[in-house]
C-alpha positions, 0 to 999 in steps of 0.5 A, a space after each residue: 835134849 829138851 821135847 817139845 809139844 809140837 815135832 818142830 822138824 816134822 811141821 817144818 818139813 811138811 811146810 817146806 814140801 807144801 812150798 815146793 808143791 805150790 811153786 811146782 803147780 804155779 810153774 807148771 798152771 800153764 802146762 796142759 795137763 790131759 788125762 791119763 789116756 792122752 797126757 799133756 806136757 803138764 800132766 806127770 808134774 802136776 801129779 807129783 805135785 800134788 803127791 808132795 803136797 800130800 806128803 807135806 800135808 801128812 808131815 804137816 799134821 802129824 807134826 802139830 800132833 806130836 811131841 818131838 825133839 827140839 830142833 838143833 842148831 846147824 852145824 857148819 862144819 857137814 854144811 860146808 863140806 857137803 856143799 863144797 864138794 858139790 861145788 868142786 865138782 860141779 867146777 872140775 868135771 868137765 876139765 878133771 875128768 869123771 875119774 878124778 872130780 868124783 874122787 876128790 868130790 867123796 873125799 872133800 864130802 867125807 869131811 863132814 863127819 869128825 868119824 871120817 878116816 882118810 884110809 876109808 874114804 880114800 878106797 870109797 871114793 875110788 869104788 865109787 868112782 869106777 862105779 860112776 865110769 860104768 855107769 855114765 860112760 860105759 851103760 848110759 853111754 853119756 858124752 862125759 870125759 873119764 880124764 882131764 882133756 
């Protein structure tokens, strides 16, 4: 892996965070903000904006400062697993039910990795599911099906 004078991944991701915080307060310019005594519906995403923009700012700088690695090309393979999973679960959630969409959401995502084992994602994904039952069903009370209807 070859170094670059500048931490490509570093400057990039700071430009991406200053990105987000500046559409964040264009959205938002409308919003009235208040002060901390009397809040307006504008005032937390303003102060979260601008929170990230320093963050950004920080990435940003400290990028162009530094040495890093070079960046890597994308691989395909964890990118469409990730997205497909999320994609799957977004489709059957409502008609699958809790119980089974987040199984089969963590096995499609454990795909992503060529380290991933059928026999240690299957036991993950049904801990996580029965994690995501108590909590949505049972400690928020959300309105959300556990089974298929």
């Amino acid at each position: 892996m070859t170094r670059s004078r500048i931490d490509w991944q570093d400057l990039l991701f700071g430009l991406f965070l200053v990105a987000v915080a500046a559409a964040a307060l264009i959205a938002t310019r409308h919003l009235v903000v208040g002060h901390a005594a009397d809040m307006g519906p504008g005032y937390m995403p303003r102060v979260v904006s601008f929170g990230l923009l320093g963050f950004g700012l920080f990435f940003c700088a400290r990028g162009a400062r530094r040495a890093g690695p070079a960046i890597v090309p994308v691989q395909i393979r964890p990118l469409l697993a990730v997205l497909g999973a999320v994609g799957i679960f977004a489709l059957t959630a409502e008609r699958l039910g809790l119980a089974i969409a987040s199984v089969v959401t963590v096995i499609l995502a454990g795909f992503a990795t060529r380290e991933g084992r059928l026999r240690e994602t299957v036991p993950f994904a049904l801990l996580l599911s029965c994690a995501a039952a108590i909590l949505f069903i049972k400690v928020l009370a959300l309105p959300v099906p556990l089974w298929p209807r």
